[in-house]
PASEBA-1860 file (N, C-alpha, C; in nm, 3 decimals):
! residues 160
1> XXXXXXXX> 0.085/-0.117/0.000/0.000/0.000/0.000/0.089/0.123/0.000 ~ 0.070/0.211/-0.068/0.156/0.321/-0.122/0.071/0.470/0.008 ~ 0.168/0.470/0.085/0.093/0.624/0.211/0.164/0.743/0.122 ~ 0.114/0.875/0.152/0.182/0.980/0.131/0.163/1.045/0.211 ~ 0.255/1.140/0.300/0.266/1.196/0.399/0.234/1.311/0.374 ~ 0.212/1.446/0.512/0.133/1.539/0.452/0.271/1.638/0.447 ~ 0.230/1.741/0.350/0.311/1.822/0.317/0.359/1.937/0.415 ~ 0.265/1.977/0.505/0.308/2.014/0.613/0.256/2.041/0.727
9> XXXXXXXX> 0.323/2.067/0.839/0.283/2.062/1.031/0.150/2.140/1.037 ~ 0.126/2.250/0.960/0.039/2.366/0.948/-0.060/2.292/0.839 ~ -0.105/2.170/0.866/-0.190/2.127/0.676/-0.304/2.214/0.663 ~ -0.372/2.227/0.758/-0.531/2.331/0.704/-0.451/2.466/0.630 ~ -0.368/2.537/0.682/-0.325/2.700/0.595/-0.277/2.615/0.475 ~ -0.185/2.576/0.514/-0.080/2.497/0.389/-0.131/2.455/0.265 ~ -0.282/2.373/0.325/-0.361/2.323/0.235/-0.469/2.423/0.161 ~ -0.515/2.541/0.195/-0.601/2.612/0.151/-0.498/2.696/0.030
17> XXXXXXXX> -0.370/2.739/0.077/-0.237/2.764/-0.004/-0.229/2.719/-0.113 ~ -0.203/2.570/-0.101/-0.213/2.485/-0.193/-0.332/2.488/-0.321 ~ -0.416/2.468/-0.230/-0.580/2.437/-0.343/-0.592/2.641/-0.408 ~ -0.545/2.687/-0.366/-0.584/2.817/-0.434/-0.487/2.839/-0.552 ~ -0.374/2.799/-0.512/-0.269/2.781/-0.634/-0.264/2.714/-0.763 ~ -0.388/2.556/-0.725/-0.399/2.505/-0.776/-0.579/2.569/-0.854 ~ -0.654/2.630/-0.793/-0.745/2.638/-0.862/-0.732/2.777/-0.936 ~ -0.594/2.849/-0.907/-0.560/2.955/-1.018/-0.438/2.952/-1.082
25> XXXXXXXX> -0.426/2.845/-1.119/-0.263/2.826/-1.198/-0.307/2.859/-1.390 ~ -0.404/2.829/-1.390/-0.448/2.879/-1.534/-0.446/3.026/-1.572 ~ -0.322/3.133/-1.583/-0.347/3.253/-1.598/-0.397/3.249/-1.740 ~ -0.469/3.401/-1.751/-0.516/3.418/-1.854/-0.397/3.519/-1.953 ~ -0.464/3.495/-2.065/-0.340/3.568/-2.165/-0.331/3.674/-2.185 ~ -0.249/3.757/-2.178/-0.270/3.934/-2.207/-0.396/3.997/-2.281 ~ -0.532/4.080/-2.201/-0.608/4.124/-2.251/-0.693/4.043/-2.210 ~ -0.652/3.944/-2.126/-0.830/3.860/-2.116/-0.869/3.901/-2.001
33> XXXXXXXX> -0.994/3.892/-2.007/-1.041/3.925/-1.844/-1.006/3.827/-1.760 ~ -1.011/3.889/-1.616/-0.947/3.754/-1.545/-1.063/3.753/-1.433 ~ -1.088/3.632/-1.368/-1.198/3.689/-1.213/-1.154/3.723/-1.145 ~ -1.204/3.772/-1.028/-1.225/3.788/-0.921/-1.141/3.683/-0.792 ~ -1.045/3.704/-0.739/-1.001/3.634/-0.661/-1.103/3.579/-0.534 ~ -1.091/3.469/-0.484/-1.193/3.467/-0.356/-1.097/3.386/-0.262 ~ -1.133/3.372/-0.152/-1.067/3.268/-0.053/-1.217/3.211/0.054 ~ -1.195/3.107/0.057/-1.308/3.052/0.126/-1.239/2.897/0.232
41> XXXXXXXX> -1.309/2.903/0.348/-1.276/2.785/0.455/-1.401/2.712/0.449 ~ -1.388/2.606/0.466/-1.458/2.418/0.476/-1.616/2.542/0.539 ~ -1.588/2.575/0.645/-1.776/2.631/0.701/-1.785/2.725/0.639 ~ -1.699/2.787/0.532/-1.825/2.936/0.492/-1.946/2.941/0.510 ~ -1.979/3.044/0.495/-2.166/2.995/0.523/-2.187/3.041/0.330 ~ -2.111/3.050/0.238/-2.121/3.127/0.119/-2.168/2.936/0.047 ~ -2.072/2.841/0.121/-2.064/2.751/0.051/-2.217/2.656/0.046 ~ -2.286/2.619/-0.093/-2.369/2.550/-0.068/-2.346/2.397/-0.096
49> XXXXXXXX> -2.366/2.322/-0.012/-2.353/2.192/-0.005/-2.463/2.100/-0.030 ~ -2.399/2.012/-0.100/-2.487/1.908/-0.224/-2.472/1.802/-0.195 ~ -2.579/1.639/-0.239/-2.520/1.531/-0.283/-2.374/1.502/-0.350 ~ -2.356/1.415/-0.303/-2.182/1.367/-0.410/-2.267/1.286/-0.579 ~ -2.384/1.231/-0.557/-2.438/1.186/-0.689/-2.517/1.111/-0.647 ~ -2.597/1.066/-0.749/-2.694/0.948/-0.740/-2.669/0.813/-0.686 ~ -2.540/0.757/-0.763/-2.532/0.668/-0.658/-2.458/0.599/-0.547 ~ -2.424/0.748/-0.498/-2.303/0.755/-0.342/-2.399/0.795/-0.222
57> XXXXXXXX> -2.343/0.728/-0.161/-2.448/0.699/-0.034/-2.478/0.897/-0.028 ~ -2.605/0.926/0.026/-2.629/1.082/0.075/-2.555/1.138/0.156 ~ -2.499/1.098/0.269/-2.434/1.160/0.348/-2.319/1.266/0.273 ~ -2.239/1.210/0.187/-2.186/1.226/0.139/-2.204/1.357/0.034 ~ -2.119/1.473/0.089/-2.181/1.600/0.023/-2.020/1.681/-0.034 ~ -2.138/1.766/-0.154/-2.003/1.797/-0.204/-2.032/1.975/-0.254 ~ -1.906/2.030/-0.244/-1.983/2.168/-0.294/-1.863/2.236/-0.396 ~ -1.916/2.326/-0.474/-1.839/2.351/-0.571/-1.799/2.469/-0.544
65> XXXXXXXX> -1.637/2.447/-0.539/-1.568/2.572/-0.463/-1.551/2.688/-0.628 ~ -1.531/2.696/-0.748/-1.484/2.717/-0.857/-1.533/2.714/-0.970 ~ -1.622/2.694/-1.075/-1.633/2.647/-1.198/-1.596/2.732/-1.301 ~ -1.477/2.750/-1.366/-1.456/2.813/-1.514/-1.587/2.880/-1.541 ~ -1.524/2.992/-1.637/-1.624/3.055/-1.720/-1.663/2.964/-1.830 ~ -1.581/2.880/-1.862/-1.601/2.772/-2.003/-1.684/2.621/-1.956 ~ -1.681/2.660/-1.830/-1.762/2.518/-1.769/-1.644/2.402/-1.704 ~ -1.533/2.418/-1.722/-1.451/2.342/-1.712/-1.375/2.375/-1.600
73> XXXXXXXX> -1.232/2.342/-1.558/-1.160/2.388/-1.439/-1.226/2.417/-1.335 ~ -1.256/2.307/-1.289/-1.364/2.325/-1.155/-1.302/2.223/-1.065 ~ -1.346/2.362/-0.923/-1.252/2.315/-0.801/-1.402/2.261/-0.682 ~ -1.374/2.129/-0.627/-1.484/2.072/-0.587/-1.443/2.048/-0.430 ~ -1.509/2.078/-0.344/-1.480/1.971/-0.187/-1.570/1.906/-0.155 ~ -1.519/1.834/-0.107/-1.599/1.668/-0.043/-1.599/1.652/0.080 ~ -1.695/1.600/0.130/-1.707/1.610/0.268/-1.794/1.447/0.309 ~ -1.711/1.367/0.378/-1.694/1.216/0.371/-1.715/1.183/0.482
81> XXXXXXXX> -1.825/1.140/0.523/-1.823/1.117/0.667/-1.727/0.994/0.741 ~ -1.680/0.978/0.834/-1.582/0.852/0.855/-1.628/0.739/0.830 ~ -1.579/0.632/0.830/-1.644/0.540/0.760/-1.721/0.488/0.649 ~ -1.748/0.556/0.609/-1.792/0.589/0.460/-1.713/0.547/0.323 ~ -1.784/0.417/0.260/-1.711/0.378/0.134/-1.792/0.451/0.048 ~ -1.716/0.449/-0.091/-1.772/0.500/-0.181/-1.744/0.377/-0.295 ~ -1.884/0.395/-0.356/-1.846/0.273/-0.496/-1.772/0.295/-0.579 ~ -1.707/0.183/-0.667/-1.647/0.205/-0.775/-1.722/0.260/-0.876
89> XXXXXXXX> -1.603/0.416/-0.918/-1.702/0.488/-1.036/-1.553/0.551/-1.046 ~ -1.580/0.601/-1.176/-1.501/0.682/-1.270/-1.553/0.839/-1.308 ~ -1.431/0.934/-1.379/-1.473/1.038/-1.411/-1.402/1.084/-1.534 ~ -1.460/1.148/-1.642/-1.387/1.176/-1.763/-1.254/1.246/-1.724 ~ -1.235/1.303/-1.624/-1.155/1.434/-1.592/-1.009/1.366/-1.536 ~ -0.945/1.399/-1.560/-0.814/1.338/-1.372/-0.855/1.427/-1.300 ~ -0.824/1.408/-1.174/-0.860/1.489/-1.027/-0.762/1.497/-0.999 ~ -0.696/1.608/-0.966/-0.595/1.640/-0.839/-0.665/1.668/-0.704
97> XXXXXXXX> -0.586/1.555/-0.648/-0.659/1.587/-0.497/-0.578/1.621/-0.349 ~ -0.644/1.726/-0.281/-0.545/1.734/-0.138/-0.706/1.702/-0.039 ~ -0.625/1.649/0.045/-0.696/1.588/0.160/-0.675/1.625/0.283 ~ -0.802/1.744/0.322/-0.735/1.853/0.426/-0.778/1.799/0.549 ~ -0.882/1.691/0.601/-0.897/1.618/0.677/-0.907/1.465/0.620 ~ -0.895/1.404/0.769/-0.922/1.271/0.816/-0.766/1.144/0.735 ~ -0.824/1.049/0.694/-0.782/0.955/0.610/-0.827/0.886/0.477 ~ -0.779/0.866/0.391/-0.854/0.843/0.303/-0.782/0.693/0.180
105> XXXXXXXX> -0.880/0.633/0.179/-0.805/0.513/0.115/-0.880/0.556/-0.046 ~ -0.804/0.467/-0.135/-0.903/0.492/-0.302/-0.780/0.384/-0.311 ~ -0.822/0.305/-0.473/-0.828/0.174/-0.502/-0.892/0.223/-0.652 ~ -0.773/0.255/-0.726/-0.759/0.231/-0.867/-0.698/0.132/-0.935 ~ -0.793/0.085/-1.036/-0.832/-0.051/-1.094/-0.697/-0.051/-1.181 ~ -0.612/-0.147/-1.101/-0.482/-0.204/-1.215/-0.373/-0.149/-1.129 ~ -0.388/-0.067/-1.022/-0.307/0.001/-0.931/-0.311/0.028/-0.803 ~ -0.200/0.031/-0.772/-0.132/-0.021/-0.656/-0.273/0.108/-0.538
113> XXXXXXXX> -0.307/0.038/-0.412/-0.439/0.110/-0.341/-0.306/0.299/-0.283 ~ -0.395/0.336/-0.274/-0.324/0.490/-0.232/-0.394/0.533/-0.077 ~ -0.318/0.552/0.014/-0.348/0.611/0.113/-0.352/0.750/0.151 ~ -0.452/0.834/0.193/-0.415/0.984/0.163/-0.430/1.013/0.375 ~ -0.294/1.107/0.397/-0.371/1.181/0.515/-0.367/1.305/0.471 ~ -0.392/1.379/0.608/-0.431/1.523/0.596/-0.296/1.612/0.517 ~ -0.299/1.695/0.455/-0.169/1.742/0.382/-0.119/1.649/0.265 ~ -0.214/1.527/0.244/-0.175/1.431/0.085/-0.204/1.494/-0.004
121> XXXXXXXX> -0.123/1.509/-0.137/-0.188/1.526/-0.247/-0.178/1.407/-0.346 ~ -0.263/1.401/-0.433/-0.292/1.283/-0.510/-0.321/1.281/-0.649 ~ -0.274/1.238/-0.744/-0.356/1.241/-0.881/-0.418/1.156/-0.939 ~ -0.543/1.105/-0.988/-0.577/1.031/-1.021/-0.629/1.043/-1.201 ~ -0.611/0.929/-1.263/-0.626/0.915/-1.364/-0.745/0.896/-1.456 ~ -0.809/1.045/-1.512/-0.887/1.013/-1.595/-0.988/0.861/-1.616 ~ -1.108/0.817/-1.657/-1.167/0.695/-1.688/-1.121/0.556/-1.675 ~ -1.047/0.603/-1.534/-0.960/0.466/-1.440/-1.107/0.440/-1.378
129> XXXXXXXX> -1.173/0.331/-1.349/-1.260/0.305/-1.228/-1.187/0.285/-1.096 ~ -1.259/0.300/-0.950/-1.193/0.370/-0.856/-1.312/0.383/-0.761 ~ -1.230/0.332/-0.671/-1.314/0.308/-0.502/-1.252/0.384/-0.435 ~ -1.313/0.379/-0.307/-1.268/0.505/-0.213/-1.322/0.461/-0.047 ~ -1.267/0.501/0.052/-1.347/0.521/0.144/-1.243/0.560/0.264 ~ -1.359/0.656/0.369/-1.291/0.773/0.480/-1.274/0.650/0.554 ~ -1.152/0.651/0.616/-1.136/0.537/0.730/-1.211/0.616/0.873 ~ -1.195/0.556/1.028/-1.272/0.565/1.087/-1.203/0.697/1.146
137> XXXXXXXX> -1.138/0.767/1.164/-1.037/0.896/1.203/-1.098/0.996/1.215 ~ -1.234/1.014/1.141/-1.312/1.127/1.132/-1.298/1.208/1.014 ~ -1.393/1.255/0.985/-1.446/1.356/0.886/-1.326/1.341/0.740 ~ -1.369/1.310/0.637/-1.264/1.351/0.555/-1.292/1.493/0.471 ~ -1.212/1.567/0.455/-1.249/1.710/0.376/-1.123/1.697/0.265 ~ -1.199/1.658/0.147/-1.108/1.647/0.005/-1.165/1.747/-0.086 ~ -1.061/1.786/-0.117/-1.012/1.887/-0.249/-0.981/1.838/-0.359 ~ -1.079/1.862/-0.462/-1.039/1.808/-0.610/-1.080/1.901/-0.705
145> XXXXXXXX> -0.911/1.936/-0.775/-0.947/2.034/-0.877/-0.927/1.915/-1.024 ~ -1.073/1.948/-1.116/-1.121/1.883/-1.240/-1.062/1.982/-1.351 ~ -1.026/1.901/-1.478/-0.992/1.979/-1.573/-1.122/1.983/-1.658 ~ -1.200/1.902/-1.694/-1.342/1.907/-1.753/-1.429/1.947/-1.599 ~ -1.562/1.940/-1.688/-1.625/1.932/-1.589/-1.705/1.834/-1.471 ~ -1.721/1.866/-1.383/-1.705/1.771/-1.201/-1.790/1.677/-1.297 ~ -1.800/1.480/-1.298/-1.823/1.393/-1.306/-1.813/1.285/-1.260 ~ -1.898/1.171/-1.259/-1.888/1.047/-1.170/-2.017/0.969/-1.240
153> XXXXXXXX> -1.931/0.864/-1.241/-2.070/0.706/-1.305/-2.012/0.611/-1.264 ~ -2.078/0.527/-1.261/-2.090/0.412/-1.131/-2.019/0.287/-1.257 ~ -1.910/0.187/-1.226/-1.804/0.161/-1.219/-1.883/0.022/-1.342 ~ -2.011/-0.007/-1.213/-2.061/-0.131/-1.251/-2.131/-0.154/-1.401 ~ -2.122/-0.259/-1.451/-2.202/-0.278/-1.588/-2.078/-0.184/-1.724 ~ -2.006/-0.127/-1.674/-1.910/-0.044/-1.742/-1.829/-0.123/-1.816 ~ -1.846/-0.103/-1.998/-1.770/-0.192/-2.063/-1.660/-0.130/-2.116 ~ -1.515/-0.222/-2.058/-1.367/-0.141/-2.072/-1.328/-0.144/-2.216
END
């Protein structure tokens, strides 16, 4: 089993650091408009929180920190209650992911399982199918910035 350790002693600043860098590394080209900078923490009260999908258990909520003007480059958090598996499903997109709480296991198909703690970052591969679940440590709060737009379909009946 492959762990990755967290990047640093400070992971909540470190990590909000991180995910902002990462959800504005796309500058725009001389003359384009650019947005509006924002900064936002796990309770904003700005943030509205959603299902993760149809068919991931409800608890399981997710809210969209980001979405491109083009629909695309969208920065997502997840909020995983402990214990909590998630089924095998896939997404057109790769995910970069940091994992600002708890523990987090995932189990991509053909590859070696990945362990995430708090301060992990992770990449996962485009229309890989892919399991997941918060070990018992409490709360997981994951960060995933999408290069298309946020997606997920369920693993099963899926012909490779």
């Amino acid at each position: 089993m492959k762990r990755f350790t967290p990047l640093a002693s400070t992971a909540g600043a470190a990590l909000w650091v991180l995910a902002a860098g990462l959800a504005f590394a796309t500058q725009p080209l001389e003359g384009q408009q650019t947005e509006a900078p924002v900064a936002l923490t796990p309770d904003d009260a700005s943030l509205e929180w959603f299902p993760c999908g149809d068919f991931i258990p409800e608890e399981c909520q997710a809210a969209m920190l980001r979405l491109g003007p083009d629909g695309r480059h969208s920065d997502v958090l997840y909020r995983i209650p402990a214990g909590m598996a998630l089924p095998a499903h896939w997404h057109t997109s790769p995910e970069r992911m940091i994992l600002i709480s708890g523990e987090f296991h995932i189990d991509y198909d053909g590859h070696p399982p990945l362990v995430m703690t708090a301060g992990s970052y992770a990449w996962g591969p485009p229309q890989v199918p892919h399991s997941a679940r918060c070990a018992d440590r409490g709360t997981c709060l994951l960060f995933v910035a999408f290069v298309d737009p946020p997606d997920g379909f369920p693993a099963e009946g899926r012909e490779n």
